[in-house]
C-alpha positions as CSV (number, residue, x, y, z in Angstrom):
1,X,-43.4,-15.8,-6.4
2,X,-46.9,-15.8,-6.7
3,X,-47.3,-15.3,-10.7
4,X,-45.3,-18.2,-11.2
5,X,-46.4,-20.6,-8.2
6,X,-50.0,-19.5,-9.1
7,X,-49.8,-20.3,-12.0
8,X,-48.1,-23.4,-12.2
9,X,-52.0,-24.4,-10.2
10,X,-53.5,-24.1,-13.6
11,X,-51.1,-26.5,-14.7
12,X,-52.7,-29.9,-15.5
13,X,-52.9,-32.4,-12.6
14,X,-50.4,-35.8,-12.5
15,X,-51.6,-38.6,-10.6
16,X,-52.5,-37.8,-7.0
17,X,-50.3,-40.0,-5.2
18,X,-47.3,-39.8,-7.7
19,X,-47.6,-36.1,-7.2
20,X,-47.3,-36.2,-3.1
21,X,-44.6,-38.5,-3.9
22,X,-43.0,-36.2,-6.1
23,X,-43.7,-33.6,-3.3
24,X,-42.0,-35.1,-0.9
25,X,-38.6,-35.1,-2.6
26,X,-38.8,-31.9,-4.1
27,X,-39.0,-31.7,-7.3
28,X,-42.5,-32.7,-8.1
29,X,-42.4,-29.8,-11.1
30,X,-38.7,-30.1,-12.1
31,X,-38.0,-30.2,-16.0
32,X,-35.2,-32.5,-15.7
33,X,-35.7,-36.0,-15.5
34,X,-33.0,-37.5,-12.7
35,X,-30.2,-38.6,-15.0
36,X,-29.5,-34.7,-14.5
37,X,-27.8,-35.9,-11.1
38,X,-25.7,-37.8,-12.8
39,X,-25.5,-40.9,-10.3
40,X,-25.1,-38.4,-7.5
41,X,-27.8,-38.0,-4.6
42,X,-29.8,-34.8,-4.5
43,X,-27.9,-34.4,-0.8
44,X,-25.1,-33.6,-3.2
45,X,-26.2,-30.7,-5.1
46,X,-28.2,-29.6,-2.2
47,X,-25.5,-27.0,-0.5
48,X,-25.3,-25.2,-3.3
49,X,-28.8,-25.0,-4.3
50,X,-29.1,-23.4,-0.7
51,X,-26.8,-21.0,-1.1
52,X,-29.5,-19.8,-3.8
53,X,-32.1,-20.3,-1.8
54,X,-30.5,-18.0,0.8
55,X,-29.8,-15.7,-1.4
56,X,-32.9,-15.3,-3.4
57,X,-34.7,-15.0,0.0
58,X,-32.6,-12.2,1.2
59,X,-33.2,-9.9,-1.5
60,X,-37.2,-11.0,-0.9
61,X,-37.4,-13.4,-3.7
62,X,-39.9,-16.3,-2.9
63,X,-39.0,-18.8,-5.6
64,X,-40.1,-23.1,-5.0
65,X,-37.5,-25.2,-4.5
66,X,-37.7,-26.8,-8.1
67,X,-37.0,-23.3,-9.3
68,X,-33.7,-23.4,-7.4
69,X,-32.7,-26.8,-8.4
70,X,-33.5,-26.4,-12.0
71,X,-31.6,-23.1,-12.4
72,X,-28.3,-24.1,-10.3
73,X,-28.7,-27.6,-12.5
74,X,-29.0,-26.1,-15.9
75,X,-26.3,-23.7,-15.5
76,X,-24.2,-26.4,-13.9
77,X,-24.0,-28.6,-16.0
78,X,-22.7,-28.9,-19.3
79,X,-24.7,-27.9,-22.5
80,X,-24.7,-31.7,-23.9
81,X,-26.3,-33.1,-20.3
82,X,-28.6,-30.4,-19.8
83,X,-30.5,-30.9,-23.0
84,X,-30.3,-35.1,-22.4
85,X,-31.7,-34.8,-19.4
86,X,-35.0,-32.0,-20.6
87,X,-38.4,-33.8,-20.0
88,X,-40.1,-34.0,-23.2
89,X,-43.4,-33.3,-21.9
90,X,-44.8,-30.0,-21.6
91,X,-47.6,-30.5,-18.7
92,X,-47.0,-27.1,-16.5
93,X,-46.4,-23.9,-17.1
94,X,-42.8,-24.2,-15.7
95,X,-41.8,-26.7,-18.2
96,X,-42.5,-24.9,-21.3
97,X,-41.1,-21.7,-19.9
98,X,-38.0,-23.7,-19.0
99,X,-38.1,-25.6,-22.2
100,X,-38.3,-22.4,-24.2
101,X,-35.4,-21.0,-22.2
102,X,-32.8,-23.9,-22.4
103,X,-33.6,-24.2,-26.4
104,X,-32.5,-20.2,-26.6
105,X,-29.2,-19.1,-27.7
106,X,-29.0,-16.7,-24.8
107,X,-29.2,-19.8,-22.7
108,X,-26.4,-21.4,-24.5
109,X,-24.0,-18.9,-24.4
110,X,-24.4,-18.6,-20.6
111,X,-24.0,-22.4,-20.4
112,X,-21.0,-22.4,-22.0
113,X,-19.6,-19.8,-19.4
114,X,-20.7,-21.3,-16.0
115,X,-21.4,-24.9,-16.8
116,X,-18.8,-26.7,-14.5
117,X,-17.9,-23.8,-11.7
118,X,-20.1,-23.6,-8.7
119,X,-19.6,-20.3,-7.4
120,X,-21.0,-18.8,-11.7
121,X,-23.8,-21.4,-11.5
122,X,-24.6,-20.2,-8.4
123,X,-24.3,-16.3,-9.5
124,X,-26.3,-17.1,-12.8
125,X,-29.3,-19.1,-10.6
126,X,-29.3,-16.5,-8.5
127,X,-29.2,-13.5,-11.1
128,X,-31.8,-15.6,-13.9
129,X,-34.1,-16.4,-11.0
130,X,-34.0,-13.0,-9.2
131,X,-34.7,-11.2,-12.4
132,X,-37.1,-13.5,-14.3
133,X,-39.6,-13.7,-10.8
134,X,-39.0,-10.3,-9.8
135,X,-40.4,-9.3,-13.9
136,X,-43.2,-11.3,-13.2
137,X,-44.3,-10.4,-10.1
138,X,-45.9,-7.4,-11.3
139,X,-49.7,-6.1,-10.6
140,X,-50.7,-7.2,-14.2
141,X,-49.2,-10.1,-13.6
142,X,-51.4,-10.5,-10.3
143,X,-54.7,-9.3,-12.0
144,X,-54.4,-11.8,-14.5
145,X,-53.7,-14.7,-12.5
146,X,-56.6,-14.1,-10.6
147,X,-58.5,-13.5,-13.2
148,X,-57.7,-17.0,-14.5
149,X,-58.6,-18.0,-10.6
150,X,-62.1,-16.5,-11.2
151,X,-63.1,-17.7,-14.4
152,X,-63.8,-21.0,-15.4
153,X,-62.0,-21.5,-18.5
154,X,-62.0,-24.7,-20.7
155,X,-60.4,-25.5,-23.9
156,X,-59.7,-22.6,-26.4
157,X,-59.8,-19.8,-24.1
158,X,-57.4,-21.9,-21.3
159,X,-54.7,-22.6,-23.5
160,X,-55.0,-18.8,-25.2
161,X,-54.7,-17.7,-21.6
162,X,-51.6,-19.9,-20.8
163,X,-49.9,-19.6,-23.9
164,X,-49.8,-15.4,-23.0
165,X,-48.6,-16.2,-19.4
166,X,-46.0,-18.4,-20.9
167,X,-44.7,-16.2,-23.9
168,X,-44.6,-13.2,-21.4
169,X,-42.3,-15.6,-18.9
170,X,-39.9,-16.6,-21.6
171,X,-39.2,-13.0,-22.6
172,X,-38.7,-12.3,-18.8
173,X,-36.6,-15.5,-18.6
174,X,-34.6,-14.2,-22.1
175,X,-33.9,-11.3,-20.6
176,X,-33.2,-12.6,-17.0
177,X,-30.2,-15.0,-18.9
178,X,-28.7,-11.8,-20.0
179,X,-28.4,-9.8,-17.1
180,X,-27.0,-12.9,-15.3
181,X,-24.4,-13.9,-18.3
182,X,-23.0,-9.7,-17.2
183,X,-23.2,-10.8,-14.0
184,X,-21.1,-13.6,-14.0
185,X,-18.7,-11.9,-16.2
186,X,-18.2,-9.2,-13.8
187,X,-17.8,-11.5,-11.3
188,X,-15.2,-13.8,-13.4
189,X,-13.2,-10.5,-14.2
190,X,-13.6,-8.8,-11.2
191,X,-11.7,-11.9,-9.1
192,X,-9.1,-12.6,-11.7
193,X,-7.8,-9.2,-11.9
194,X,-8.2,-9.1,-8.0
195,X,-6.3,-12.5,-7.5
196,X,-4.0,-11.6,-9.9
197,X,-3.1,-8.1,-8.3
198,X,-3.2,-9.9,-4.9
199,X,-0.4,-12.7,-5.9
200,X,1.6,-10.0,-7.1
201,X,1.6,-7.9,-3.8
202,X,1.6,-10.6,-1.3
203,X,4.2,-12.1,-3.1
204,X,2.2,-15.6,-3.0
205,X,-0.7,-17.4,-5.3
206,X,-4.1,-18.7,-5.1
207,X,-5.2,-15.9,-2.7
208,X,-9.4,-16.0,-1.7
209,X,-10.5,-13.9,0.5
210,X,-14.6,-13.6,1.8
211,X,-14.6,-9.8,0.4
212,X,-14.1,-11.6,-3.3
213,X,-16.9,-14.6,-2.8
214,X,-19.6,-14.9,-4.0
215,X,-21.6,-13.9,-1.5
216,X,-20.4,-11.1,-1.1
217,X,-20.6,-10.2,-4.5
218,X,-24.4,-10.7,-4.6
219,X,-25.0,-9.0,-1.5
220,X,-22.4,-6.3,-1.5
221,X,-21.7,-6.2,-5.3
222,X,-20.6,-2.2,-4.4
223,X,-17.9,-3.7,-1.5
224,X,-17.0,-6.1,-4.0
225,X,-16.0,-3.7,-7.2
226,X,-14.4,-1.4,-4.4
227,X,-12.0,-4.4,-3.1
228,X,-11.4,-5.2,-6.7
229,X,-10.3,-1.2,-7.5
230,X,-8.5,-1.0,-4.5
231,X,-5.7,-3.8,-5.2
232,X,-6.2,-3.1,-8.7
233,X,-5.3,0.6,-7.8
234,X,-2.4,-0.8,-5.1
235,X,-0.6,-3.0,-7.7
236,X,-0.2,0.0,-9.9
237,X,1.4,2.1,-7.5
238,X,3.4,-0.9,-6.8
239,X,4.3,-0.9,-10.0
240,X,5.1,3.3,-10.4
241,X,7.2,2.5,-7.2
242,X,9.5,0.1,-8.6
243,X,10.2,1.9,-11.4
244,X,10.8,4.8,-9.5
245,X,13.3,3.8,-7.3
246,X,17.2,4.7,-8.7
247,X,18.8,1.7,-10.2
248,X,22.0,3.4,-8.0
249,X,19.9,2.9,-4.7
250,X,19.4,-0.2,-5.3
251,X,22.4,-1.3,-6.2
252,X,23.9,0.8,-2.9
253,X,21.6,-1.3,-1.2
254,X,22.6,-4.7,-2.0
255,X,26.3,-3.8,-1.8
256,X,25.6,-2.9,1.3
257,X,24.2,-5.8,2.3
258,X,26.3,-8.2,0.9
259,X,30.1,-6.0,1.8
260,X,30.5,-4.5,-1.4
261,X,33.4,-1.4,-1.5
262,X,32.2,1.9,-3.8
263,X,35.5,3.4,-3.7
264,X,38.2,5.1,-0.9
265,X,38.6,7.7,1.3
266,X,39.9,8.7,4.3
267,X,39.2,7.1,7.6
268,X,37.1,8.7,10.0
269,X,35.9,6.3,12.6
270,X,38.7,3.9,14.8
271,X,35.8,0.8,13.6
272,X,37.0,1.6,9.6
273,X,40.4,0.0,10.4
274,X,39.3,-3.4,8.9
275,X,39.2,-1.6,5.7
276,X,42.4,-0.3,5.4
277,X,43.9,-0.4,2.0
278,X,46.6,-2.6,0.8
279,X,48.8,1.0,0.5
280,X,49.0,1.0,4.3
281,X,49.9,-2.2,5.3
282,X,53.1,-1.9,3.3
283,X,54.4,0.9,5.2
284,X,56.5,1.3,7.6
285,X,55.4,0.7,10.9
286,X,56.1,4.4,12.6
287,X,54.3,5.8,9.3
288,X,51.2,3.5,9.6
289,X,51.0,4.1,13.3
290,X,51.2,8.0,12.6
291,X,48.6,7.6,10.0
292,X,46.2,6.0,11.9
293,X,46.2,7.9,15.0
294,X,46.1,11.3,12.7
295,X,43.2,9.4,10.7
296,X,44.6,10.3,7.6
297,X,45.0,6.5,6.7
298,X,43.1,5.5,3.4
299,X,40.3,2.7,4.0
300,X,37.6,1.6,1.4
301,X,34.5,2.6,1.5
302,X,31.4,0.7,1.6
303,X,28.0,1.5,1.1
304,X,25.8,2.7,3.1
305,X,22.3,0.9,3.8
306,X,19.0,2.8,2.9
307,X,17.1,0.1,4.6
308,X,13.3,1.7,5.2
309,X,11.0,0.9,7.5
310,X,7.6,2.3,6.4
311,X,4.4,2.9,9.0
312,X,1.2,3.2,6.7
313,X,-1.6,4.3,8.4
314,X,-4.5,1.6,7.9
315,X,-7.2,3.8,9.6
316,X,-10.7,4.0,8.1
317,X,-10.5,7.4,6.4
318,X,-7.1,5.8,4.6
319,X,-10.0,4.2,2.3
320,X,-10.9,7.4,0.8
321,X,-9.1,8.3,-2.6
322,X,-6.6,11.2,-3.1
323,X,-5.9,12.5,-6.8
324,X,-3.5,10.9,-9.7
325,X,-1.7,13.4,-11.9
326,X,-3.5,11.6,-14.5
327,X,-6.6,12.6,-13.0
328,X,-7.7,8.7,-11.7
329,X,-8.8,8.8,-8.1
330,X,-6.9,6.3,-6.0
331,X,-7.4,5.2,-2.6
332,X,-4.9,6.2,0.0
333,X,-4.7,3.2,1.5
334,X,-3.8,1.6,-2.2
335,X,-1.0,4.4,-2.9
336,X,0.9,4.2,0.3
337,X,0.7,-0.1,0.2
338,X,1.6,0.1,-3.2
339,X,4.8,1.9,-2.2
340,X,5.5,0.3,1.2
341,X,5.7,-2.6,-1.0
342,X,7.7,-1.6,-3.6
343,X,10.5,-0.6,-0.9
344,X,10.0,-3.8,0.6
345,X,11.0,-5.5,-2.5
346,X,13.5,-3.9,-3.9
347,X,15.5,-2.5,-0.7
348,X,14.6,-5.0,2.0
349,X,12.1,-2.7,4.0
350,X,10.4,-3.4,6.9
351,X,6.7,-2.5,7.0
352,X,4.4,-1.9,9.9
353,X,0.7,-1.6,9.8
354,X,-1.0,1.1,12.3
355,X,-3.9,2.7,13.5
356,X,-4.5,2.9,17.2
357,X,-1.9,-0.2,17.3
358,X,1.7,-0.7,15.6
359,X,2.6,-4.1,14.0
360,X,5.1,-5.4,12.1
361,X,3.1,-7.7,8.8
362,X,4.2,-9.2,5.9
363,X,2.9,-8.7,2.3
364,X,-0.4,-11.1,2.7
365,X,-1.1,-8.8,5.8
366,X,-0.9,-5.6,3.5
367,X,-3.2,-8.1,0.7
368,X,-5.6,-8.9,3.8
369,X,-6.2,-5.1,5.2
370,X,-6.9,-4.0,1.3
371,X,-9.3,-6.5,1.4
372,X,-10.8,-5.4,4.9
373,X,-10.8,-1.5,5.7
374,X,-13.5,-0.1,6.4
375,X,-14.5,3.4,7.4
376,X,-14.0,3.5,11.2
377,X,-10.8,3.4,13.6
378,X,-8.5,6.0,14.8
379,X,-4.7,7.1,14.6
380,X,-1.7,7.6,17.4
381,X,1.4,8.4,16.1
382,X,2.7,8.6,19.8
383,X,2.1,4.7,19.6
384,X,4.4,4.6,16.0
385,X,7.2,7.1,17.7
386,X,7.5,4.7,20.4
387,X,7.3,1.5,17.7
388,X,10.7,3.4,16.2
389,X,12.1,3.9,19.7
390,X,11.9,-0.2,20.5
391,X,13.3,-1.1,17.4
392,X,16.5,1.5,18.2
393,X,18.3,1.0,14.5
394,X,19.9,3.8,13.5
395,X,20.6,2.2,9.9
396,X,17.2,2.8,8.9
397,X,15.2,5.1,7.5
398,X,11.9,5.7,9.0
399,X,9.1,7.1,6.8
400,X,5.2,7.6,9.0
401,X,2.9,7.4,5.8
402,X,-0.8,9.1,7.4
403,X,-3.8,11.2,6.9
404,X,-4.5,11.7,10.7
405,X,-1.6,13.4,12.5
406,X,-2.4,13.8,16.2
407,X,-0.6,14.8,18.8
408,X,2.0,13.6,20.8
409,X,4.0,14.2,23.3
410,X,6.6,17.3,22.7
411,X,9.6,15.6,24.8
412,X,8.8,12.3,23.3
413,X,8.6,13.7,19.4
414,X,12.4,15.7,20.4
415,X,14.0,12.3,21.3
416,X,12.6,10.4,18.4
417,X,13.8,13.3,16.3
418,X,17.1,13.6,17.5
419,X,18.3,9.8,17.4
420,X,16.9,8.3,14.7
421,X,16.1,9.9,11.0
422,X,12.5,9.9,10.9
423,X,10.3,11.4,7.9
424,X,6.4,12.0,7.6
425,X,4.3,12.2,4.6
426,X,0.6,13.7,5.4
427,X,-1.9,13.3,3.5
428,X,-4.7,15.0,2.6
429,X,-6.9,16.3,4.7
430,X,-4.2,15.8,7.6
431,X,-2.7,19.3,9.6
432,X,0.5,19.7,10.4
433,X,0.9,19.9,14.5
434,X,3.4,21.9,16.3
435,X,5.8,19.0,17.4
436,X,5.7,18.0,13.7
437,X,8.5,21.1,13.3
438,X,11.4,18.2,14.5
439,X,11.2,16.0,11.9
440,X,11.4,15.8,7.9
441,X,7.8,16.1,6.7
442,X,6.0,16.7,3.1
443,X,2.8,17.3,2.4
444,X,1.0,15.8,-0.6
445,X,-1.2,16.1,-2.4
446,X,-0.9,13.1,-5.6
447,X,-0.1,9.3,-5.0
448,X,2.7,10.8,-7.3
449,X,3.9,13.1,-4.7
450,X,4.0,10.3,-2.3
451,X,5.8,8.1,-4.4
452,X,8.8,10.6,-5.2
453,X,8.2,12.0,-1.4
454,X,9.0,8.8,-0.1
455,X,12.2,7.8,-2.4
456,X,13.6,11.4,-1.5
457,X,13.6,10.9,2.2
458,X,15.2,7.3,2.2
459,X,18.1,8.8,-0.7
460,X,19.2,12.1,1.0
């Protein structure tokens, strides 16, 4: 920036060959002498001091390269090293300001919180540099520096001059540490809730995703705090669903699965004779045979599966939000992946993933399109009718989760309709078409409503 690289010309002159020495690798003007490295080579430290760099220069922040190195370095490393490793001298104007900074409190604290983690010494570089250059780099600022350019100062009136410059820097640089000790907070937070709510969905840990680096989170802090709300927002609905669905379904379900008998009744299908109870096979012979051809033999029942297979709709509009009946705004996408997931865990679900295309995911899929939708794409149900057609069980439930009901074909939707039980729950601001009329359908208009909407169409 050019209040602080101006400046830092007034500064007084090292020898001229040790400075095009120091030139040459870099760090001329840095405060820390080069224990700071720690026996490493600069090479080291170098791809994250250019991730700084890169940073600083996209959001038009010109800062020199000892700038970069001695931010990243001090917020690096730890407290104890940092302050080891401080040249005592005090021969340009970077030094003191720097020297002044590290000896704050506000510079401690931050320490504390980023010294040893890359990606937060890389946020509170970015955040200390951005802010303290960007507060310098004011028209005052300017004026005075040229002013100094102008004049020919000596003694008294120099150091008066530099002393204001550097007081005026290490407010700037003060404040700079706090804004960056929120930023790396919100950062830390932010991807710890995230992570957390991620390993919870996609039933597996240490998830990363781009959408929660840091990068993004510098660049796109507003995409980052939505990704954050969104599986923040999905793991509660996960959470309402589980504890919506009936302890009874669930246990229907797993008896089910595993053979288990819910009581007797009388046999209505030839295939039920493998169930016969032991009261019939002690009869006689004519009696049993007369029994079975009447159907009037007893046979134990078993369960019946509710097995789902849920289709949410991962379109772009699906990102918008739809009311809570406790007045929070949550995103459709996170209500009907919340619940997709619920059903997928506690009755062995299937779930498929749509837009223009059908496909069958896992959990981490559901994790990975929370962490990537984005406001474009279109729907085809006719492509999810179809989907439920190949699959051809007619133990299953079938519940189309969307906000963009098109249309499809009339013959199609009649023959979808009549072999397999298929339910739809629209979302707002979705229509209801004509062909819609063949199948179970509720509108909603709460993530509450879909959650109870849901359960009722796989129970009854």
């Amino acid at each position: 920036m050019l209040s602080i690289s101006t400046a830092v010309g007034l500064e007084m002159s090292l020898d001229k060959a040790q400075e095009e020495a120091f030139y040459r690798s870099g760090l001329a003007k840095s405060v820390f002498k080069m224990g700071i490295l720690e026996g490493l080579p600069v090479e080291y430290y170098a791809q994250f001091t250019n991730d700084v760099f890169r940073l600083l220069w996209r959001s038009r922040v010109r800062p020199r390269f000892y700038m970069v190195f001695d931010a990243f370095m001090s917020h690096y490393k730890s407290y104890e090293t940092v302050m080891r490793n401080v040249k005592k001298s005090a021969s340009i104007v970077w030094h003191k300001i720097m020297q002044n900074y590290l000896s704050s409190d506000e510079f401690y604290r931050l320490n504390r919180v980023t010294a040893g983690s890359v990606d937060l010494a890389v946020i509170a570089a970015y955040q200390f540099l951005k802010n303290l250059l960007s507060e310098l780099d004011t028209q005052v600022a300017q004026q005075k520096i040229k002013q100094l350019q102008q004049q020919t100062l000596t003694g008294q009136a120099l150091n008066q001059a530099l002393q204001e410059l550097i007081d005026r820097a290490t407010r700037a640089a003060l404040a700079a540490a706090q804004a960056a000790l929120q930023a790396v907070q919100e950062y830390q937070q932010g991807k710890a809730e995230a992570e957390e709510a991620a390993a919870m969905l996609g039933g597996c840990s240490g998830y990363s995703h781009d959408a929660l680096s840091v990068w993004t989170f510098l660049e796109r802090p507003h995409e980052f705090r939505n990704r954050v709300r969104i599986l923040k927002n999905a793991l509660r609905m996960f959470r309402l669903a589980l504890s919506s669905v009936p302890t009874s379904l669930e246990h229907m379900n797993v008896t089910a699965v595993f053979g288990g008998i819910t009581g007797v009744g009388i046999m209505r299908d030839p295939r039920q004779i493998v169930d016969l109870t032991t009261t019939e096979h002690v009869l006689p012979f004519e009696l049993f045979a007369l029994r079975l051809l009447s159907r009037t033999a007893v046979v134990y029942q078993r369960a019946a599966a509710f097995r789902p297979v849920i289709f949410v709709d991962k379109s772009g509009s699906m990102a918008e939000t739809m009311p809570s009946e406790t007045g929070q705004l949550v995103e459709k996408i996170a209500g009907a992946a919340g619940l997709a997931l619920a059903l997928y865990r506690k009755l062995g679900g299937e779930v498929y993933l749509f837009d223009t295309e059908v496909e069958k995911v896992s959990p981490r899929d559901v994790v990975r399109t929370l962490l990537t939708i984005c406001a474009d794409g279109g729907t085809s149900i006719e492509e999810v009718l179809k989907t439920i057609k190949r699959i051809g069980r007619r133990d299953r439930v079938y519940i189309v989760i969307s906000d963009g009901i098109d249309e499809v074909p009339e013959d199609l939707a009649k023959e979808v309709a009549s072999r397999y039980r298929v339910g739809f729950i629209i979302l707002p601001p979705s229509w209801r078409p004509g062909w819609l009329k063949h199948f179970r359908h509720v509108k909603v208009n709460t993530v509450e409503e879909l959650i109870r909407g849901a359960i009722r169409m796989v129970t009854s």
